[in-house]
N, C-alpha and C positions, 0 to 999 in steps of 0.2 A: 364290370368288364363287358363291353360287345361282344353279341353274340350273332354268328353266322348261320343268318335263317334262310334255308334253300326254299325259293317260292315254287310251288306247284302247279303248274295249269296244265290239265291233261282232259281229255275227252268224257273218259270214263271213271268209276272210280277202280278197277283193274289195274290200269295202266296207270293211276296216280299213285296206289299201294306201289308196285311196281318200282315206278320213280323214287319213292321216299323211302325205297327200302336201296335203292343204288346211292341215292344222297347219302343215308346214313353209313354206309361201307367207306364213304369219300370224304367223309369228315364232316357234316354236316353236322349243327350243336343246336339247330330248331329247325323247324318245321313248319313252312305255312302252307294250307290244303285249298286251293284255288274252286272252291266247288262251282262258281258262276259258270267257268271254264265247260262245266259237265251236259251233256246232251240233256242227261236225268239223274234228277239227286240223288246217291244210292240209299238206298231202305234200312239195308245193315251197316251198320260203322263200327260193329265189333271188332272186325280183322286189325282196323286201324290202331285199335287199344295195344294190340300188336308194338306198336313204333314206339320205343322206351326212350321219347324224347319229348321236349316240349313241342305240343301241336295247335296249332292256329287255326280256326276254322272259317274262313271268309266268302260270304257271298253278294259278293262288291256291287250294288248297282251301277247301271251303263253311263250315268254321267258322271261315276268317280272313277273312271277307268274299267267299270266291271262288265258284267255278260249278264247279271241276273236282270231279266224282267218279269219275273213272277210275282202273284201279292204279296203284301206284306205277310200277312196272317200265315201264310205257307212258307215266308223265311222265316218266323219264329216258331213255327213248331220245330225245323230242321235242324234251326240254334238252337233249339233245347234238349232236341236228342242229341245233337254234336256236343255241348255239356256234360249230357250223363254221360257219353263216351269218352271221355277226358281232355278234349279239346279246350283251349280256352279261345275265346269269341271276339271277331275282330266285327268291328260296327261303326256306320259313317255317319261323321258330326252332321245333325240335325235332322235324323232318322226317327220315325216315329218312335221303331224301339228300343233306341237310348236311353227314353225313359223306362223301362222294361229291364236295363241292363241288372239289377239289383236280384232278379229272381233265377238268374242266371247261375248263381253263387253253387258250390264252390269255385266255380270255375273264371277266369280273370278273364278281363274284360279291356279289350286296346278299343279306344274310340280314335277314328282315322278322321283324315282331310285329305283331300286331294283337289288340287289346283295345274289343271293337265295345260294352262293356257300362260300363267304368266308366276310372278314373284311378288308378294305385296311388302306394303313398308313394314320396317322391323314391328311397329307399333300392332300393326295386324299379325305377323306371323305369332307376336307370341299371343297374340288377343285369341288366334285358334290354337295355340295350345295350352293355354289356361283352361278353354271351354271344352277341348277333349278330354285335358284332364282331369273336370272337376266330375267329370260323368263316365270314369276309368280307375284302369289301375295302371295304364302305361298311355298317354298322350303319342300319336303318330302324326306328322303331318309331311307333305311329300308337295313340292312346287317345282313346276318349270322353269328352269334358270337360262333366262335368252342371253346376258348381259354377266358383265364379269362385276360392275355394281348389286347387280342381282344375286351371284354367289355373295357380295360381301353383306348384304343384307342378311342372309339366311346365315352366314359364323357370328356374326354379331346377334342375333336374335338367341341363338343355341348358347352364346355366351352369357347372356343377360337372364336365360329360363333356368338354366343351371342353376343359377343364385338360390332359386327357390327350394330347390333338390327332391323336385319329383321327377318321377318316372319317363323319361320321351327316347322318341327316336324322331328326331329331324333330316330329310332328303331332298339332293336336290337331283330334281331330274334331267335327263340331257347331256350331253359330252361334257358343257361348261359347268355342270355341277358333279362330275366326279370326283372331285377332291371331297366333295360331303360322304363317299361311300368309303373311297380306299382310306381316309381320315376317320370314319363314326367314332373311333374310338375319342379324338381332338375333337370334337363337335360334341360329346360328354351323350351319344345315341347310345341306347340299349341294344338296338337288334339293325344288324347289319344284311339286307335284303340282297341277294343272289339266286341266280339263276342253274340249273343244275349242270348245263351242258351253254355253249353257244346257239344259240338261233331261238332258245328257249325261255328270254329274259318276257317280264311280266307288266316292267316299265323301261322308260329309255333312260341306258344309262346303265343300267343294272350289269355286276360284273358275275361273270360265272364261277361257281364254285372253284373249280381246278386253283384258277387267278386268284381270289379272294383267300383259297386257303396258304397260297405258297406267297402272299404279300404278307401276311401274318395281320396281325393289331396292330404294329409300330412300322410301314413299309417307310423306304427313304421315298419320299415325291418331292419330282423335280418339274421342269415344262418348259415350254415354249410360250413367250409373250410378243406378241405381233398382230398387223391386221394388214391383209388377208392372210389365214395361214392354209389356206386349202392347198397351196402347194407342196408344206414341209413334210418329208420322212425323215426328220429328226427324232419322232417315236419310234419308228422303226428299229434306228440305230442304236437307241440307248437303253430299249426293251431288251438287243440282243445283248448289250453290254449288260444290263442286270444279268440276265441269264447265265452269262459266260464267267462273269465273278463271282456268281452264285452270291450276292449282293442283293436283297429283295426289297425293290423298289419298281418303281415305275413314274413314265413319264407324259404329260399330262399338256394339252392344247389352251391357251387362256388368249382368248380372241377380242384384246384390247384397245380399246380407243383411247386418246389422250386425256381427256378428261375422268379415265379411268385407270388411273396407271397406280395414284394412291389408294383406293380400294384394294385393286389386286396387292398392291404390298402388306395393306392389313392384312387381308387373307393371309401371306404368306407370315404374318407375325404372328398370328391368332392361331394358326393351324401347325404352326412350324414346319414348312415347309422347307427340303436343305437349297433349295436353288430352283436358278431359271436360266433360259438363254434369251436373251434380248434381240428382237430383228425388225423389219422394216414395221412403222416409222419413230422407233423410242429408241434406238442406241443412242443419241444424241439429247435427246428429252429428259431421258430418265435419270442423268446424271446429278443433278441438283436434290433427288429427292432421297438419293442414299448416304447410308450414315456416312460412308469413306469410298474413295477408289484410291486403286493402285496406281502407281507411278506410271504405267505404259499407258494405262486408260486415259491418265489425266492428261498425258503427253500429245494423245489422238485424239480426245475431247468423243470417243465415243466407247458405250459398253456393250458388251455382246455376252455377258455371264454375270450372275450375282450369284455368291453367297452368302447363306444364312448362317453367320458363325454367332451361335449363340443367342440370336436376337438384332445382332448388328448386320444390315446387310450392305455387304462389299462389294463393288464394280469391279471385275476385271475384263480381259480384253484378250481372248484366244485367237480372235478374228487373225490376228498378226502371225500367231504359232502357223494358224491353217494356209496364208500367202505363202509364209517363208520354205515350208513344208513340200507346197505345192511346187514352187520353184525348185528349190533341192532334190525331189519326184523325176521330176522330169527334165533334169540336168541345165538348166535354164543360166546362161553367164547373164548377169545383171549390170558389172560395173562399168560404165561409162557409155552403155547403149543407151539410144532414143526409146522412149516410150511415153505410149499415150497413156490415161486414167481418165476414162469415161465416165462423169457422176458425180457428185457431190456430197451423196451421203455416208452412213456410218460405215460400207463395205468402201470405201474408198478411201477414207482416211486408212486404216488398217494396209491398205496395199500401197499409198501414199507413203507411210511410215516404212513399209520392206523397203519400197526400189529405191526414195531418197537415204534413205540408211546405207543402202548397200551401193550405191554412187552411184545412178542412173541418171541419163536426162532429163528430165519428166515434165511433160504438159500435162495440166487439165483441159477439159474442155465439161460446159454442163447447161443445159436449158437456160439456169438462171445463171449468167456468166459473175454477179455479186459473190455467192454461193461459191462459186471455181476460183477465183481469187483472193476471194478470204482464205483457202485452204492452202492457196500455192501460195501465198505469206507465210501460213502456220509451218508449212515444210518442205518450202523451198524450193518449191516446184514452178513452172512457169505458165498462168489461164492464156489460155487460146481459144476463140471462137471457133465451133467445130467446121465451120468453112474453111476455114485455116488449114487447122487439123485435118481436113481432108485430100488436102493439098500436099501437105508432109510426108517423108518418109519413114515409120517406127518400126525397128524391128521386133517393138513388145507395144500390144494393145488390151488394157484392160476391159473390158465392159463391168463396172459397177452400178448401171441403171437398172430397172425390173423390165426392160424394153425386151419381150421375148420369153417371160417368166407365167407358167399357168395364171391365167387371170389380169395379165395385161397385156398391150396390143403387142400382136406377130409381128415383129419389126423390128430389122435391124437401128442399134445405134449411131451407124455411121454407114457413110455411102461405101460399096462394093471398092470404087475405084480408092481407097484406103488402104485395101489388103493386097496381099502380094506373096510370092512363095516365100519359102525359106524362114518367116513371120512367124511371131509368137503371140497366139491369139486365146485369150482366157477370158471365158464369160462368168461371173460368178454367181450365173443362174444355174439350178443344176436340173429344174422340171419347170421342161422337156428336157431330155439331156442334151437334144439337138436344135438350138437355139437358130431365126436365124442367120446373127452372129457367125454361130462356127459352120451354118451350113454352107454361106456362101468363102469364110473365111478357108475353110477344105476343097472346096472348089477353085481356090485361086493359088494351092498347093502351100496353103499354110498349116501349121502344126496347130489344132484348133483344140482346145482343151473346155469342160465344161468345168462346172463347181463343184464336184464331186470332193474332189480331193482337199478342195477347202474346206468344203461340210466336214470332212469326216475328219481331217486332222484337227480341227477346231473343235468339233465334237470328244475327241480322243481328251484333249487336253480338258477341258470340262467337268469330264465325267471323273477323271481325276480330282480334281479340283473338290469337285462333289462327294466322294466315296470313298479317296485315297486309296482308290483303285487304278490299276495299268491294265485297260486288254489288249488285245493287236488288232492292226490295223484290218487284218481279215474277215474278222469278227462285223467288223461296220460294213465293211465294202460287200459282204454278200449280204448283210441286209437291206443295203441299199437296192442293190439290183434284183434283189424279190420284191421291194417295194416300189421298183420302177425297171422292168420287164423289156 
């Protein structure tokens, strides 16, 4: 079973007893004692014997992440009296005194790797845990995961050293390897490395005790799969729904390219993950590569939610709940009005499907006008070149492009002289909240709406989906707006 080992790094050794005596109050099941961390090594380690926990004594040098640059000869006398004090001794593959670790006895002996820069192929990762562990009692190895092939490297390696059934903890560092920490247990790691408080983590990535201990060993992990996702507060939202259903999971960023889209599924087979939400640019991609979709996804030909039922992963399509939602919000009459749909892609199918469902007029209009008329075939809608469309009168304009969205260009969709009062103008960007879409569409005395309410009804429906949980709509919307001010 994993175990939750709060890492130490304090100044002095005062202030680390200190700490490791507030860890152990807080649940804390090991102890690692960051001495590199220390101004000066403490002389007595007696107090520490103190701590009726397992304790790890490390003093990391600077190119594995650590603080020590003192001689060798002066970290092995330190480790041997941190031994007699009952610590057992963490030490970095290809360290002079690895071959020394033997005299160390009784006291156990983790030999580390740390790879602060990148991820190497499965064939290496376990090559450095074979070699930690033939010169240990517990194999550690810790990489920087840039790449979401990168995390699938590191589940696949952890699955393949298992076979052998020695001792590891395998890490991956960095936001795109947190499923290796709030998982360790699915990753078959011994010891699950946390930080005692926020601001206090040892490597990046690292989750804080509080976290780590209220996700338990089995949390539900769900995420977001997309590229760019520096926009989403879809963690935000579904953080506060774990919380609110008292439901202990959490929700997780996977920053995918298309060439990586089967990777990340392994991942989510290998780890059991229960779900994800799909967004820009694989609603439409990722169809082909799930086991099944539902009728309404199949219908829109795009997915915006998968789950994980049992190993089989199923496409559905909330994206549709969060339009119609929105509409019914904000008392919106649809049948037989004009309306544009700005876009091609997977947010637009979804709002294609509400307004021709619910009898509206509907153009497209979209950069690649092949793209807009393949779609106004699929649903009955009719492509218009946006010159057109500028021309025309709608009393509902969608914006489904990222035109206005953190991290692509400030600029509206469509020319000013399109909007008009009395207008029902829906951007389904929702950061910035004030797109400028609806800044000029408020200015021309239209009803200028962002994507808020689509977020978070699509999200609502989701997390259901997910948890066979209901929270209220409350719950998302004031997380939304702490996480966009």
């Amino acid at each position: 079973m994993t175990r939750t080992c709060v890492a130490i790094s304090e100044a002095d050794a005062a202030s680390a007893l200190a700490v490791a005596r507030e860890a152990l109050a807080r649940g804390a099941e090991c102890l690692e004692l960051r001495f590199d961390a220390m101004a000066e090594l403490p002389g007595d380690l007696t107090p520490f014997s103190q701590l009726e926990v397992r304790k790890i004594a490390t003093l990391r040098e600077r190119e594995q992440g650590g603080g020590w640059e003192g001689t060798t000869e002066a970290k092995w006398e330190f480790l041997r009296r941190a031994a007699k004090a009952g610590f057992d001794i963490d030490l970095e593959l290809g360290h002079p005194l690895v071959s020394r670790a033997h005299l160390l006895r009784p006291a156990k002996v983790i030999v580390s790797y740390h790879d602060l820069k990148k991820t190497p192929s499965v064939a290496r990762i376990i090559e450095v845990l074979v070699e930690c562990s033939a010169r240990s009692d517990m194999a550690k190895a810790a990489f920087q995961v840039r790449t979401v092939h990168d995390l699938a490297q590191l589940v696949e390696a952890a699955q393949l050293f298992a076979l052998t059934r020695e001792r590891f903890t395998l890490i991956g560092m960095g936001e795109l390897g947190m499923a290796t920490r709030v998982l360790a247990h699915r990753m078959g790691s011994l010891l699950s490395y946390a930080a005692v408080s926020p601001g206090k983590e040892t490597a990046p990535g690292q989750l804080d005790l509080e976290t780590a201990r209220w996700l338990g060993k089995e949390p539900v992990v769900t995420g977001i799969v997309g590229s760019p996702l520096d926009h989403t507060v879809s963690p935000a939202l579904h953080t506060a729904a774990y919380r609110a259903s008292a439901v202990r999971g959490t929700y997780l960023k996977w920053v995918t390219m298309v060439d990586e889209l089967e990777d990340l599924l392994d991942v989510v087979d290998a780890l059991g993950i229960r779900g994800f939400n799909v967004t820009i640019p694989h609603k439409e991609g990722i169809l082909p590569l799930l086991d099944s979709v539902d009728a309404v996804a199949e219908g829109i030909g795009a997915v915006n939610t998968v789950i994980n039922e049992g190993g089989r992963l199923v496409g559905r399509n909330t994206d549709v709940i969060g339009v119609q939602r929105t509409f019914e919000h904000h008392k919106v009459e649809v049948k037989g009005r004009p309306a544009l749909v700005l876009g091609a892609g997977g947010a637009s199918r979804a709002v294609l499907q509400f307004l021709t469902t619910e009898g509206a007029e509907v153009d497209i209009t979209n950069r690649t006008m092949g793209k807009a008329e393949a779609l106004a075939r699929m649903f009955g809608a009719r492509p218009v070149a946006l010159r057109a469309a500028e021309e025309r009168r709608y009393d509902i304009i969608v914006n489904c492009t990222p035109l206005g969205m953190k991290g692509f260009p400030q600029e509206a969709p469509i020319s000013p002289h399109a909007l008009h009062e009395g207008q029902f103008v829906m951007d389904t960007v929702y950061n910035p909240p004030v797109t400028p879409l609806l800044a000029e569409a408020s200015r021309k005395g239209a009803r200028a709406v962002n994507g808020m309410d689509m977020l978070i009804y699509q999200a609502l429906a989701s997390f259901e989906l997910w948890t066979g949980k209901a929270v209220e709509r409350e719950v998302m919307e004031r997380a939304f707006r702490e996480a966009l001010p």
